[in-house]
Every structure is written in C-alpha cells, then in structure tokens.
PDB file of N, CA, C, O and CB in Angstrom:
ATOM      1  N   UNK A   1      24.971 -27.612 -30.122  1.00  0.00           N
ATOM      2  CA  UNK A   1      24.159 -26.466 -30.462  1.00  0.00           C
ATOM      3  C   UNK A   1      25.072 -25.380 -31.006  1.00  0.00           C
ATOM      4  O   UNK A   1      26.100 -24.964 -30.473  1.00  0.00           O
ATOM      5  CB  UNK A   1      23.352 -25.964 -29.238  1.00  0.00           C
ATOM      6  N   UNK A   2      24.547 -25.000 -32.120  1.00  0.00           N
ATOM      7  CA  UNK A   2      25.811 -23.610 -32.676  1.00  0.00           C
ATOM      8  C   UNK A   2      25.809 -22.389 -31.400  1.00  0.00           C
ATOM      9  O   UNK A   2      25.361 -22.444 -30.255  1.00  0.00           O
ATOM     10  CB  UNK A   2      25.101 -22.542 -34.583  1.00  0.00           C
ATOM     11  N   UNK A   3      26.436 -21.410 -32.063  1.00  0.00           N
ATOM     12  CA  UNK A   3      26.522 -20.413 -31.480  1.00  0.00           C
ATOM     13  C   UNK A   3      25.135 -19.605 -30.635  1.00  0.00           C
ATOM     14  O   UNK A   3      24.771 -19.419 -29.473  1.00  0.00           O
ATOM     15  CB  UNK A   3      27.105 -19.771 -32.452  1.00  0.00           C
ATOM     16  N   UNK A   4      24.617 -19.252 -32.158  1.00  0.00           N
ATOM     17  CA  UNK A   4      23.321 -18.788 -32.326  1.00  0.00           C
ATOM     18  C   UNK A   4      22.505 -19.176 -31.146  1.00  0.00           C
ATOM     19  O   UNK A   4      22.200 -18.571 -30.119  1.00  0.00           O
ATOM     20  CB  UNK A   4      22.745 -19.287 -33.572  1.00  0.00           C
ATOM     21  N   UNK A   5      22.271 -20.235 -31.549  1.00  0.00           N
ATOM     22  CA  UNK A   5      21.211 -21.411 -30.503  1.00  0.00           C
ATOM     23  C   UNK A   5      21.571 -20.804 -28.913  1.00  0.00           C
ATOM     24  O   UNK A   5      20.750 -20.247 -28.184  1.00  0.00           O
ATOM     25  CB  UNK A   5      21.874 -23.608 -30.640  1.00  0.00           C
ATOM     26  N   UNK A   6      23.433 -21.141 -28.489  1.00  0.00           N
ATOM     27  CA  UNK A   6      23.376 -21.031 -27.213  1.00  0.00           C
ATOM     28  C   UNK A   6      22.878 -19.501 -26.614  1.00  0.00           C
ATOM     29  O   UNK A   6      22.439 -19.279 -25.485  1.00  0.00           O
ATOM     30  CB  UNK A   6      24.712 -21.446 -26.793  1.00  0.00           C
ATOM     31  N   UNK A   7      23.083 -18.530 -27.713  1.00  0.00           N
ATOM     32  CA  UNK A   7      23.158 -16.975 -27.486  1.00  0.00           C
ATOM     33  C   UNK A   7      21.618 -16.577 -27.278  1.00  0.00           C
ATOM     34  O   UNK A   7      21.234 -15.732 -26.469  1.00  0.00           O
ATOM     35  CB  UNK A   7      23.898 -16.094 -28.883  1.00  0.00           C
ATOM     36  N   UNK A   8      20.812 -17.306 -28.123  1.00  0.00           N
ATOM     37  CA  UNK A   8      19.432 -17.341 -27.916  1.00  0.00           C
ATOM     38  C   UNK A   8      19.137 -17.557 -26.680  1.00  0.00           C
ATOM     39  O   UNK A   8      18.661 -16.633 -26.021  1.00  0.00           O
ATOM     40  CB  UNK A   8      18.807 -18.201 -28.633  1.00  0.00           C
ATOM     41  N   UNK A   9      19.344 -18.753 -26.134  1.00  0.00           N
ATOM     42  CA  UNK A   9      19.063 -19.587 -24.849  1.00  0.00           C
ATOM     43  C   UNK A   9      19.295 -18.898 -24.047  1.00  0.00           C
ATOM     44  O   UNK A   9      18.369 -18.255 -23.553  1.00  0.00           O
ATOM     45  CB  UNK A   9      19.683 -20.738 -24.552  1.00  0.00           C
ATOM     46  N   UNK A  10      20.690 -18.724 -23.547  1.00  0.00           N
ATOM     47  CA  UNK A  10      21.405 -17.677 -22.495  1.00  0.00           C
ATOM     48  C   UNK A  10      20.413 -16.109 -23.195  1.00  0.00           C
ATOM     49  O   UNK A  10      19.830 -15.761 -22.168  1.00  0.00           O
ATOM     50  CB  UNK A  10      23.735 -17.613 -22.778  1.00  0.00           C
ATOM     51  N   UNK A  11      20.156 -15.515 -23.845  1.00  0.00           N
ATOM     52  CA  UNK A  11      19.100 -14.586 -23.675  1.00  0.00           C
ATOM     53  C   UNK A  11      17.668 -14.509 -23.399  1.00  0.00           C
ATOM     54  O   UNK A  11      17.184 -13.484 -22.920  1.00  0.00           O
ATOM     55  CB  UNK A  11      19.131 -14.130 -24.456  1.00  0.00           C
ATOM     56  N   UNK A  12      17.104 -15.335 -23.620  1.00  0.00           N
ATOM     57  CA  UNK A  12      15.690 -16.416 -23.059  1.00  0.00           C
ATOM     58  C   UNK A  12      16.271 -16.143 -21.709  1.00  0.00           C
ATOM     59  O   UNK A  12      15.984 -15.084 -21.153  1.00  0.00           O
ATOM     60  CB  UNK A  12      15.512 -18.479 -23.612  1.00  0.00           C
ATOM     61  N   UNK A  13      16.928 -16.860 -21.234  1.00  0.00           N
ATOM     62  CA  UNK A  13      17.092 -17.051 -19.593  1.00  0.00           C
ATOM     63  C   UNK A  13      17.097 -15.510 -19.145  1.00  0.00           C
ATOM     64  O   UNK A  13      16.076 -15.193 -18.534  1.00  0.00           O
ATOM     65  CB  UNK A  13      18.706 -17.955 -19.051  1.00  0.00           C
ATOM     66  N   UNK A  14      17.897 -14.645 -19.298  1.00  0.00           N
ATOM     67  CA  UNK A  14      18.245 -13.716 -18.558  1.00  0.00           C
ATOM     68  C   UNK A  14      16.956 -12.679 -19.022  1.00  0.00           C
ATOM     69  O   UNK A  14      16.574 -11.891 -18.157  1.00  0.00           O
ATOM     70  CB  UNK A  14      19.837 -13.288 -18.794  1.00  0.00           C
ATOM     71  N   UNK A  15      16.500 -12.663 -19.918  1.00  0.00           N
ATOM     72  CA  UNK A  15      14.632 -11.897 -20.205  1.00  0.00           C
ATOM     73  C   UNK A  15      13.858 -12.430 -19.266  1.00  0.00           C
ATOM     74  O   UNK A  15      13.122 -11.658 -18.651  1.00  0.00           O
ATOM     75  CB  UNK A  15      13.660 -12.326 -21.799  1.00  0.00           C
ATOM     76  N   UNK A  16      13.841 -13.872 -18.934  1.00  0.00           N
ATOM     77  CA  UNK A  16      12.776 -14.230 -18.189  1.00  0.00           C
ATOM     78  C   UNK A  16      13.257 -13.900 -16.376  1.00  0.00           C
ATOM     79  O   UNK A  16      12.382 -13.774 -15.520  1.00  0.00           O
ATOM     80  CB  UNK A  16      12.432 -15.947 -18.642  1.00  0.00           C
ATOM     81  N   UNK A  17      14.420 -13.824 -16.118  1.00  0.00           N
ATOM     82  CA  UNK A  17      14.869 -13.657 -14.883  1.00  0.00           C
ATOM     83  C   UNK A  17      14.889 -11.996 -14.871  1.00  0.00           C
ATOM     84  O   UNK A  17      14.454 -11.754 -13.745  1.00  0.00           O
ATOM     85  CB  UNK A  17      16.308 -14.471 -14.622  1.00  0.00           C
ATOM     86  N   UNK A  18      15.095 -11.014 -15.364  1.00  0.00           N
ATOM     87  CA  UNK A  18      14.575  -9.753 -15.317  1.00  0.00           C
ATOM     88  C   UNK A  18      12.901  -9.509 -15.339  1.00  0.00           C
ATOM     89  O   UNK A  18      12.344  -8.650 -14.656  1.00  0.00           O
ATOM     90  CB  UNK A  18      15.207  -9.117 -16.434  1.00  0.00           C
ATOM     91  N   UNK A  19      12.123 -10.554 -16.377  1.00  0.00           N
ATOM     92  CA  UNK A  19      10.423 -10.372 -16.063  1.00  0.00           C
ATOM     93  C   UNK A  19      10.058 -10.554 -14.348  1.00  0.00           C
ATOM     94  O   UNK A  19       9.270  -9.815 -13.758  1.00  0.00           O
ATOM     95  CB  UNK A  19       9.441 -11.802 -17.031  1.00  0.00           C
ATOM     96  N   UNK A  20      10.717 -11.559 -13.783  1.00  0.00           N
ATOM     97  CA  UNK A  20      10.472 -12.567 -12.543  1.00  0.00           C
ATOM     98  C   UNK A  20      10.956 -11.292 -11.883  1.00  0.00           C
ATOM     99  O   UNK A  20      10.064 -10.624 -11.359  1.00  0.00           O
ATOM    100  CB  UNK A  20      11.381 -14.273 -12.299  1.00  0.00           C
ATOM    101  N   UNK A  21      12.349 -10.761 -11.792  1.00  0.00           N
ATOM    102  CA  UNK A  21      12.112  -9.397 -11.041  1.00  0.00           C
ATOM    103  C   UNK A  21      11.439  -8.586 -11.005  1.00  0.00           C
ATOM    104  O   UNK A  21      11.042  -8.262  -9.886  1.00  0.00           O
ATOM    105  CB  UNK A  21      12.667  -8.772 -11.057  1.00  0.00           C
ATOM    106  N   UNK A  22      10.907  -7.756 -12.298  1.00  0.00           N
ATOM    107  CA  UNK A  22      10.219  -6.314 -12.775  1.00  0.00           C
ATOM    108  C   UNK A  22       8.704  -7.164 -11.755  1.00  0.00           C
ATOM    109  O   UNK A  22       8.282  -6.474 -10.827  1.00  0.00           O
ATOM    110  CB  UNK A  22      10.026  -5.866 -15.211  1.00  0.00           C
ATOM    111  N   UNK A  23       8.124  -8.319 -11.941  1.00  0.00           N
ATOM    112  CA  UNK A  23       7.246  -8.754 -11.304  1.00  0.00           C
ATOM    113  C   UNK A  23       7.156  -8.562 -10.092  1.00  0.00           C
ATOM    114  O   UNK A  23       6.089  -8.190  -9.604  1.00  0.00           O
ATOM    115  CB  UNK A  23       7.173  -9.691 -11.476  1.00  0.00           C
ATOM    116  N   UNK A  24       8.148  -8.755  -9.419  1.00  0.00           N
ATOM    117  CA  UNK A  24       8.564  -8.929  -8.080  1.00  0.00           C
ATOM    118  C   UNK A  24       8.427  -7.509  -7.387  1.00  0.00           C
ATOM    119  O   UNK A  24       7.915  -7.224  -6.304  1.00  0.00           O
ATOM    120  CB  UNK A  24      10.051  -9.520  -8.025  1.00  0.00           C
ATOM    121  N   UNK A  25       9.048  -6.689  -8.351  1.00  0.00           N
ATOM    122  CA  UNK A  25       8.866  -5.174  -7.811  1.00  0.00           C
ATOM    123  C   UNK A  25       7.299  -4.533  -7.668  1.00  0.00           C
ATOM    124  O   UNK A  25       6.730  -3.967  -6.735  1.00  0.00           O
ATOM    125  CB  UNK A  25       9.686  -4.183  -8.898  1.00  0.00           C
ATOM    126  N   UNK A  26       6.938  -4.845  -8.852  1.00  0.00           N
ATOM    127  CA  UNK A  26       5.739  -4.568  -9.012  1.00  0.00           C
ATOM    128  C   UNK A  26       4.675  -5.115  -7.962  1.00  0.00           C
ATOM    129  O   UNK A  26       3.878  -4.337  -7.438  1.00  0.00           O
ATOM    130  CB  UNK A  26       5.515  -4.949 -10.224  1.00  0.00           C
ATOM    131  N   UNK A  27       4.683  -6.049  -7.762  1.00  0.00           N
ATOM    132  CA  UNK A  27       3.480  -6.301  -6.497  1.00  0.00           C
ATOM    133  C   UNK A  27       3.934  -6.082  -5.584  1.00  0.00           C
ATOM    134  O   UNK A  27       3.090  -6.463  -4.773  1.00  0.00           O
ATOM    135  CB  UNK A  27       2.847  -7.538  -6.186  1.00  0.00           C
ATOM    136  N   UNK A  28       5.086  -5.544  -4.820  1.00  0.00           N
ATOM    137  CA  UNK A  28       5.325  -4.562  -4.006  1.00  0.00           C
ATOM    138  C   UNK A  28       4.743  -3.375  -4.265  1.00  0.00           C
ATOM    139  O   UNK A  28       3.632  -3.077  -3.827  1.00  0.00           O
ATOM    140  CB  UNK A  28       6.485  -4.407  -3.903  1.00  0.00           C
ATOM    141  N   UNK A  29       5.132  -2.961  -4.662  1.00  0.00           N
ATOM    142  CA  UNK A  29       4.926  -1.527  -5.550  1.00  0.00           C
ATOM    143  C   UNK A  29       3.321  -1.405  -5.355  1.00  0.00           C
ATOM    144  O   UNK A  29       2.827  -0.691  -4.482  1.00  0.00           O
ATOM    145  CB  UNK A  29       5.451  -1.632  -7.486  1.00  0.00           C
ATOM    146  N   UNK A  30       2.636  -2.105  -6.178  1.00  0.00           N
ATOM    147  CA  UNK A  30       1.034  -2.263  -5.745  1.00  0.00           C
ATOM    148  C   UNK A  30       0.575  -2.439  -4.708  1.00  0.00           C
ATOM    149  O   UNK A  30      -0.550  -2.014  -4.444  1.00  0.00           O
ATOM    150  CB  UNK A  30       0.423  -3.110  -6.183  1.00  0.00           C
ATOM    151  N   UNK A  31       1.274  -3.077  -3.879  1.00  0.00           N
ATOM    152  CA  UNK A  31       0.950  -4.042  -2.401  1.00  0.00           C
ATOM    153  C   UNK A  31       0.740  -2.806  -1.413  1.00  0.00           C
ATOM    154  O   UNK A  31      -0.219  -2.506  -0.702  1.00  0.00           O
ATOM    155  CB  UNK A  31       2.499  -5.263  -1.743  1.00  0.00           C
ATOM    156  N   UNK A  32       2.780  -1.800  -1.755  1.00  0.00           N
ATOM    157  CA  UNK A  32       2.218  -0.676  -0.961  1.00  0.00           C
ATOM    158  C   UNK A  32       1.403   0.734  -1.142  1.00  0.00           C
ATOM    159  O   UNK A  32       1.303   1.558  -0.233  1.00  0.00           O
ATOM    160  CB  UNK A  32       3.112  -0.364  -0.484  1.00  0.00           C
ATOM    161  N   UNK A  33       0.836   0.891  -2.445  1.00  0.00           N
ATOM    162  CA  UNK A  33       0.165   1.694  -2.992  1.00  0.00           C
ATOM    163  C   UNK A  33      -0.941   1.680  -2.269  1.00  0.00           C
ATOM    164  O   UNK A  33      -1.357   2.615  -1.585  1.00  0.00           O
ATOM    165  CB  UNK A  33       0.049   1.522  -4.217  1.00  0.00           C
ATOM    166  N   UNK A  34      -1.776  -0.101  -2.501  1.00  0.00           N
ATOM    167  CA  UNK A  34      -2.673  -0.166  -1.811  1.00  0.00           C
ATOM    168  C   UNK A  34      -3.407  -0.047  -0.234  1.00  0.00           C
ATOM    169  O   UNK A  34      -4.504   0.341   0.168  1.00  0.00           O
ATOM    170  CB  UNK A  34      -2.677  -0.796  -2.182  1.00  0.00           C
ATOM    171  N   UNK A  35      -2.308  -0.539   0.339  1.00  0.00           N
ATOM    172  CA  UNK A  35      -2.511  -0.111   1.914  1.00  0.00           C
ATOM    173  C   UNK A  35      -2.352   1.547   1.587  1.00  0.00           C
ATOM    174  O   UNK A  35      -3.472   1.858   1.994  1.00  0.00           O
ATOM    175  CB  UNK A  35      -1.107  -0.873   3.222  1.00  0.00           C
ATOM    176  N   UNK A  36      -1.965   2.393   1.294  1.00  0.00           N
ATOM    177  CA  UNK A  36      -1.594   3.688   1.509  1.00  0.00           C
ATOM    178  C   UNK A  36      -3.160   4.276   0.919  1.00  0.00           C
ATOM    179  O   UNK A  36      -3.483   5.439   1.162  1.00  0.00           O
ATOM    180  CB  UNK A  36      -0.018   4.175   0.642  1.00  0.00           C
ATOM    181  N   UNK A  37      -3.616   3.817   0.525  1.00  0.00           N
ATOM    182  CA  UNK A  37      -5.533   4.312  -0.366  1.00  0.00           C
ATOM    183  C   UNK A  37      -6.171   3.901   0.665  1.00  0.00           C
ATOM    184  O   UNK A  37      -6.913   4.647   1.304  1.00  0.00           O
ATOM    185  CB  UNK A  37      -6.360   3.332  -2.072  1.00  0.00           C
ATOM    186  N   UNK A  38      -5.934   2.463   1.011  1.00  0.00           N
ATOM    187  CA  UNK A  38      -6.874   2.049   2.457  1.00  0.00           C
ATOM    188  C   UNK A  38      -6.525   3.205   3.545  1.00  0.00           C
ATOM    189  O   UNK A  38      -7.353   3.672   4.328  1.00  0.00           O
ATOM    190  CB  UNK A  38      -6.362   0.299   3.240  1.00  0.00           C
ATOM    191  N   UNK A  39      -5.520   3.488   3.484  1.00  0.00           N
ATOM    192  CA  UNK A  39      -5.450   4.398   4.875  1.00  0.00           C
ATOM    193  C   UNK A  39      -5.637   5.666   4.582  1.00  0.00           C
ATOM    194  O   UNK A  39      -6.036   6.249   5.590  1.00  0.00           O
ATOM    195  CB  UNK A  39      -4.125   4.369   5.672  1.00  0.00           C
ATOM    196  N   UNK A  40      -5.527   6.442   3.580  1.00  0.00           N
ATOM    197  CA  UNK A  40      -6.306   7.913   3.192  1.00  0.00           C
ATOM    198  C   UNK A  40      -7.639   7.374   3.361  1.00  0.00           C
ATOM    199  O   UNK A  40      -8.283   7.580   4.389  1.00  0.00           O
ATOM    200  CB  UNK A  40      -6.051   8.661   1.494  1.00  0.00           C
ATOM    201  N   UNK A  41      -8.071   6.699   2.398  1.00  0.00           N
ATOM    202  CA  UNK A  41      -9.605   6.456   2.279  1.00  0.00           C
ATOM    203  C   UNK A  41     -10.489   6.360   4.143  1.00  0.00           C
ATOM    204  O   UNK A  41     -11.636   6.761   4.344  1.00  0.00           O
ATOM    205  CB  UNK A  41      -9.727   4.643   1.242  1.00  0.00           C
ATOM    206  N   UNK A  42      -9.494   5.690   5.331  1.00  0.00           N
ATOM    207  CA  UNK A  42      -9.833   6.160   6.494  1.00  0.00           C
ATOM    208  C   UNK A  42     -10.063   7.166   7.306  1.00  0.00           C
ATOM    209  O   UNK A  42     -10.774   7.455   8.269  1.00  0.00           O
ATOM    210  CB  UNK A  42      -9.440   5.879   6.851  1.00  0.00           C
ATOM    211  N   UNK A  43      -8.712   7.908   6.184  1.00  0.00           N
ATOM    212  CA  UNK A  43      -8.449   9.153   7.320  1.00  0.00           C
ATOM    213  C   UNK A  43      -9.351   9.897   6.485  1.00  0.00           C
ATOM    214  O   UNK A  43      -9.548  10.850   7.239  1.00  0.00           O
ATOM    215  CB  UNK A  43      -6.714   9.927   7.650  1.00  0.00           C
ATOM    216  N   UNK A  44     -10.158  10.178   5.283  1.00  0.00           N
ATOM    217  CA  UNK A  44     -10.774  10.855   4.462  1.00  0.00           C
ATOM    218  C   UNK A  44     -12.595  10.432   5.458  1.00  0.00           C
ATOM    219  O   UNK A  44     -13.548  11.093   5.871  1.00  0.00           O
ATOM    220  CB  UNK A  44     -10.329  10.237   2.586  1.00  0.00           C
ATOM    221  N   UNK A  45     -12.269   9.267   5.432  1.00  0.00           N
ATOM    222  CA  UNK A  45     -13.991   9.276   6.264  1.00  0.00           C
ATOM    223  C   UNK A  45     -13.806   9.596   7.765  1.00  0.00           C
ATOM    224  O   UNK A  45     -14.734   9.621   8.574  1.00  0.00           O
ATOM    225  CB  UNK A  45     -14.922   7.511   6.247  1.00  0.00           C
ATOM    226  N   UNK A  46     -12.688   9.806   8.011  1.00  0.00           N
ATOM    227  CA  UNK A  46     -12.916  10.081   9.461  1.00  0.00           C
ATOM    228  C   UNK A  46     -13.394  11.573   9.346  1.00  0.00           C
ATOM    229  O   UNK A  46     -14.431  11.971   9.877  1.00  0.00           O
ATOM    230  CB  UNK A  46     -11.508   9.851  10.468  1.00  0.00           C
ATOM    231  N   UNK A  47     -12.369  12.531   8.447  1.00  0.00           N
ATOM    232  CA  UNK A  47     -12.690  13.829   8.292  1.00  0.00           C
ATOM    233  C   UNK A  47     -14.116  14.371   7.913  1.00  0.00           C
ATOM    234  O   UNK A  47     -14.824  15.121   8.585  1.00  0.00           O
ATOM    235  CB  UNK A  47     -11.863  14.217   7.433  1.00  0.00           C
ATOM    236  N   UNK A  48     -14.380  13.803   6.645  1.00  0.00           N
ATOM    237  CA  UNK A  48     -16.259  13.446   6.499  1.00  0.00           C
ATOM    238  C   UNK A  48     -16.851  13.223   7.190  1.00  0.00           C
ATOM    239  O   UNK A  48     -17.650  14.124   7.444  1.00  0.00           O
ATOM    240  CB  UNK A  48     -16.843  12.557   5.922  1.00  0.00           C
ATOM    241  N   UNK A  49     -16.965  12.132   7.914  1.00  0.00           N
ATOM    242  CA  UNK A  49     -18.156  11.606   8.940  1.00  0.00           C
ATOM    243  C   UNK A  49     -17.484  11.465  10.404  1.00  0.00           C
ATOM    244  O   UNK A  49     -17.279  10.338  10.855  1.00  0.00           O
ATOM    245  CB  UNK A  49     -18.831   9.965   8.427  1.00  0.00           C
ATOM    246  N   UNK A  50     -17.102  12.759  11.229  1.00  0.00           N
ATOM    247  CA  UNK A  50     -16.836  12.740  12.509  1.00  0.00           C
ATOM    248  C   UNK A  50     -17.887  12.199  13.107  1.00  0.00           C
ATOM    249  O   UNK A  50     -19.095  12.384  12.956  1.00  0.00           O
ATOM    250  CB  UNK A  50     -16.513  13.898  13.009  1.00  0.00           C
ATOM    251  N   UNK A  51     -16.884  11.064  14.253  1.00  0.00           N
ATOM    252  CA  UNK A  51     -18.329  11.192  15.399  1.00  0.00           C
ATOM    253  C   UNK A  51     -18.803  12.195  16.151  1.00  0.00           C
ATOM    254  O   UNK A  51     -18.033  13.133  15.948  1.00  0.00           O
ATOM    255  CB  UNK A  51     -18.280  10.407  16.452  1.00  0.00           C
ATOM    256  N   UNK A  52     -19.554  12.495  16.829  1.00  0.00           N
ATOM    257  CA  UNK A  52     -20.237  13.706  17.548  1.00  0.00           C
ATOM    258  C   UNK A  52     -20.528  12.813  18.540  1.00  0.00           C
ATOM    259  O   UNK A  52     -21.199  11.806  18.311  1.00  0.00           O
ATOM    260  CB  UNK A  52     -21.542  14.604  16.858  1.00  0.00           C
ATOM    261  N   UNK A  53     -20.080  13.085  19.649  1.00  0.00           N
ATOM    262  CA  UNK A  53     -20.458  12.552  21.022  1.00  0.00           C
ATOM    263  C   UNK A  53     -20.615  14.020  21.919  1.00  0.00           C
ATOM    264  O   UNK A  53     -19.758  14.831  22.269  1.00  0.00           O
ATOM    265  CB  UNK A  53     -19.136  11.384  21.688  1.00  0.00           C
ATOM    266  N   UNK A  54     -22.347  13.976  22.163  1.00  0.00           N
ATOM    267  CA  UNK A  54     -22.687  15.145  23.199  1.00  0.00           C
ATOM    268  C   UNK A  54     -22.528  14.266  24.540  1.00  0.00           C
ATOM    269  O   UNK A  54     -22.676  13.046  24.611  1.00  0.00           O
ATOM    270  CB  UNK A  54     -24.412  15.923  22.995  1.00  0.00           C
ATOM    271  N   UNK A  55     -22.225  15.067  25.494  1.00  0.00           N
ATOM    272  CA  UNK A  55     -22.222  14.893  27.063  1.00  0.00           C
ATOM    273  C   UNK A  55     -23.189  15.643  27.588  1.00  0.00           C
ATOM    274  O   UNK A  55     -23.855  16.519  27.036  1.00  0.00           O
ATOM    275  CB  UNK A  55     -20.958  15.274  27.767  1.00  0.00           C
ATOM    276  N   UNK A  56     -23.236  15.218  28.787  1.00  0.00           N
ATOM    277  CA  UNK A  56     -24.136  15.890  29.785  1.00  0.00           C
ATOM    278  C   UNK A  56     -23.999  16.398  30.398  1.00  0.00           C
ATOM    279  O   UNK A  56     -22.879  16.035  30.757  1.00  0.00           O
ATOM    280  CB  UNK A  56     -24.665  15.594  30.340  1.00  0.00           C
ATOM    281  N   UNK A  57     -24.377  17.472  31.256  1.00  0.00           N
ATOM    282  CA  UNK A  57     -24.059  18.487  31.949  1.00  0.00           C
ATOM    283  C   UNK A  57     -23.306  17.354  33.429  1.00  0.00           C
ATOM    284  O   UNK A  57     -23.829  16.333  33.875  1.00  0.00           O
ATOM    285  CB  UNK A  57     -25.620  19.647  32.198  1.00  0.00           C
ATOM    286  N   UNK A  58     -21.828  18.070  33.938  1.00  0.00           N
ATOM    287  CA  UNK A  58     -21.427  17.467  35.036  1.00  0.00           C
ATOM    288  C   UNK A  58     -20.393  16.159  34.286  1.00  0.00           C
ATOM    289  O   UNK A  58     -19.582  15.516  34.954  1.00  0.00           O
ATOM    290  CB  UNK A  58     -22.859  16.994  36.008  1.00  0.00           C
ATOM    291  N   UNK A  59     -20.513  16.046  33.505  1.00  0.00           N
ATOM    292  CA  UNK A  59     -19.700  14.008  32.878  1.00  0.00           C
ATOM    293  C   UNK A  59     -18.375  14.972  32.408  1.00  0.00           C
ATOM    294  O   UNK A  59     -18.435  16.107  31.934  1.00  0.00           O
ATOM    295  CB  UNK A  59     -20.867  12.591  30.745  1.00  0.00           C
ATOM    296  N   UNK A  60     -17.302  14.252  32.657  1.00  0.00           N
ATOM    297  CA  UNK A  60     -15.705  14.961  32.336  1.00  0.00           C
ATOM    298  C   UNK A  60     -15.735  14.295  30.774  1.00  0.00           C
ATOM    299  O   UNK A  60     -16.128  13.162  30.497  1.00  0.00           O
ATOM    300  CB  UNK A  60     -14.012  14.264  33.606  1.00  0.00           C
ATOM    301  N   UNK A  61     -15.136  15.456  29.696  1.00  0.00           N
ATOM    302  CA  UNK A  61     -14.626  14.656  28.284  1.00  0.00           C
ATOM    303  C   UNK A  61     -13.757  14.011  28.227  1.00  0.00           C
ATOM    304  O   UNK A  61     -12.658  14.236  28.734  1.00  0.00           O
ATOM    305  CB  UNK A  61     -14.302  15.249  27.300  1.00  0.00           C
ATOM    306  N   UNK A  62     -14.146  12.874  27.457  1.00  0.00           N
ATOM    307  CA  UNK A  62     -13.151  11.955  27.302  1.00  0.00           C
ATOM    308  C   UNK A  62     -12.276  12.264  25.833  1.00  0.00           C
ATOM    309  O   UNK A  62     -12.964  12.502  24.840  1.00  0.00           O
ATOM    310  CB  UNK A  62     -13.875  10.492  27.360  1.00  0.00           C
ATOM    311  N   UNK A  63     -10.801  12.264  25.688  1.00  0.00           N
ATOM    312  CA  UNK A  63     -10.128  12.604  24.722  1.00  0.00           C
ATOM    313  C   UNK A  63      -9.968  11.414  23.952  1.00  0.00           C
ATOM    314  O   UNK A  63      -8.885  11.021  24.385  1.00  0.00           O
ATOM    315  CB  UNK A  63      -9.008  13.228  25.090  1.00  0.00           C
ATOM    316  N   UNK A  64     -10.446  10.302  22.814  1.00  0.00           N
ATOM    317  CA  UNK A  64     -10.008   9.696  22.471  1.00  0.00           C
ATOM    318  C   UNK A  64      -8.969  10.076  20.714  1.00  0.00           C
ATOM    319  O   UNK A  64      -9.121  10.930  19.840  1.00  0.00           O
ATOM    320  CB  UNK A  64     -11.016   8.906  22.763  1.00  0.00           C
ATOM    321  N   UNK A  65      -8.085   9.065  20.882  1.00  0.00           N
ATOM    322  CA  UNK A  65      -7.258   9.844  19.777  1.00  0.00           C
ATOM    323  C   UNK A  65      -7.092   8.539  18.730  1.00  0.00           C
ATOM    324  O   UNK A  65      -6.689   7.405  18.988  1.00  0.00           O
ATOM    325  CB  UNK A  65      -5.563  10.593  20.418  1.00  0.00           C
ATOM    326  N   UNK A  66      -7.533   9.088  17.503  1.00  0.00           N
ATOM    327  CA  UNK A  66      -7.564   7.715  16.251  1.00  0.00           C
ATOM    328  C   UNK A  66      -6.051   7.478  15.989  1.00  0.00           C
ATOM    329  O   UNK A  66      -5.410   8.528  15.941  1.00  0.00           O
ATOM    330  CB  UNK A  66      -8.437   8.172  14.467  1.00  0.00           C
ATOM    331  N   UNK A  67      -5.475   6.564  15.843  1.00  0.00           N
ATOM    332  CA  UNK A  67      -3.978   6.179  15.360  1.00  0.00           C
ATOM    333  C   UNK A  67      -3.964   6.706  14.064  1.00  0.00           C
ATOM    334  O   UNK A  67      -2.810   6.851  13.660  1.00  0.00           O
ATOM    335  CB  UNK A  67      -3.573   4.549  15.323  1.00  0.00           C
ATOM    336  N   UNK A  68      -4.944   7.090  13.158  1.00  0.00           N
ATOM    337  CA  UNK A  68      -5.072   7.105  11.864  1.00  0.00           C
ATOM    338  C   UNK A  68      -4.228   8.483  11.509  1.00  0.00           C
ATOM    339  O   UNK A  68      -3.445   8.714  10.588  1.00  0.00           O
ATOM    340  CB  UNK A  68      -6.637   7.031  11.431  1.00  0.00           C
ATOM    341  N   UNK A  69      -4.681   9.282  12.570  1.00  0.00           N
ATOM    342  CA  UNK A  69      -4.758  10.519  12.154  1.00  0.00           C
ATOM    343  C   UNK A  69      -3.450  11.421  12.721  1.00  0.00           C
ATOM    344  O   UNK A  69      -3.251  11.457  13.935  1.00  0.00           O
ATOM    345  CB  UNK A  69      -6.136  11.025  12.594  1.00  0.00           C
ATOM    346  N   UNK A  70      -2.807  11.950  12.043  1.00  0.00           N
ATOM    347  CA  UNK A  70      -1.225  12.536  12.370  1.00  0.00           C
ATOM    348  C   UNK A  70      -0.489  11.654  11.387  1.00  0.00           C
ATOM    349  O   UNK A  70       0.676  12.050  11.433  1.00  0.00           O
ATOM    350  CB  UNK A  70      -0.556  12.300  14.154  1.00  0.00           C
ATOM    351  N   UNK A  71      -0.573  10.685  10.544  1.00  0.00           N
ATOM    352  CA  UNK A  71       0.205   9.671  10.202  1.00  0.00           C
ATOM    353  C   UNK A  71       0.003  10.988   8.164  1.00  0.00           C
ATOM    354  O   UNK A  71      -0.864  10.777   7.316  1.00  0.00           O
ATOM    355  CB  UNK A  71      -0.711   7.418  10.631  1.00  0.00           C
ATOM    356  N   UNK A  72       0.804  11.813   8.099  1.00  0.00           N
ATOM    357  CA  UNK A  72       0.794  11.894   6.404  1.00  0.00           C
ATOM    358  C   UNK A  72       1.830  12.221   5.800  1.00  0.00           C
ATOM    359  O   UNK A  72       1.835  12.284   4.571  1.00  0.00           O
ATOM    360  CB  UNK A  72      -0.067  12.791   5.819  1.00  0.00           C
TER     361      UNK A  72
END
C-alpha cells in the first residue's frame, strides 16, 4: 500500500476511535442531565402539590422529611 493509502487508514482509525469516545462522553453527559430533570421535576411537584395532612385535636405531628428536598 503507498504512503497515501497507509496515512488514510491510520486516519480512518484514529476519527473513528475519537467518534467512539465523543460518544462515550456524550451518553454520560445525557445520562446525567437526565436524572438531574427527573429530580427537579420532583422537587418542582413537591413544591406545587404539597401534601396537606390535617390532624385532630389531641394526635402529636408527625415530621416526615422527603430525601428530595435540601439536595440543590
């Protein structure tokens, strides 16, 4: 194979082994974008749609605490 040919080849290879990385980053990159929307998008409906739990006269409150929330 001349020169040319091998210089081609050996550049073919090393384009496609930088795509296979930039790939690699990237659905990380997305992977953790996405959990991070799932978890606003929680902590956004928790803030919207609180529960409301009334008690009754005499019953002690109960403190429950969401993991969601303190995490920004």
């Amino acid at each position: 194979m001349s020169q040319t040919g091998d210089l081609r080849v050996l550049v073919r290879r090393r384009l496609a082994a930088a795509a296979e990385e930039i790939c690699g980053v990237l659905d990380l990159t997305v992977g953790g974008l996405e959990e991070e929307v799932r978890r606003q998008r929680r902590l956004l409906d928790t803030l919207l749609n609180p529960e409301i739990r009334l008690q009754r006269a005499g019953e002690h409150p109960r403190i429950e605490l969401r993991p969601e929330i303190g995490h920004f």
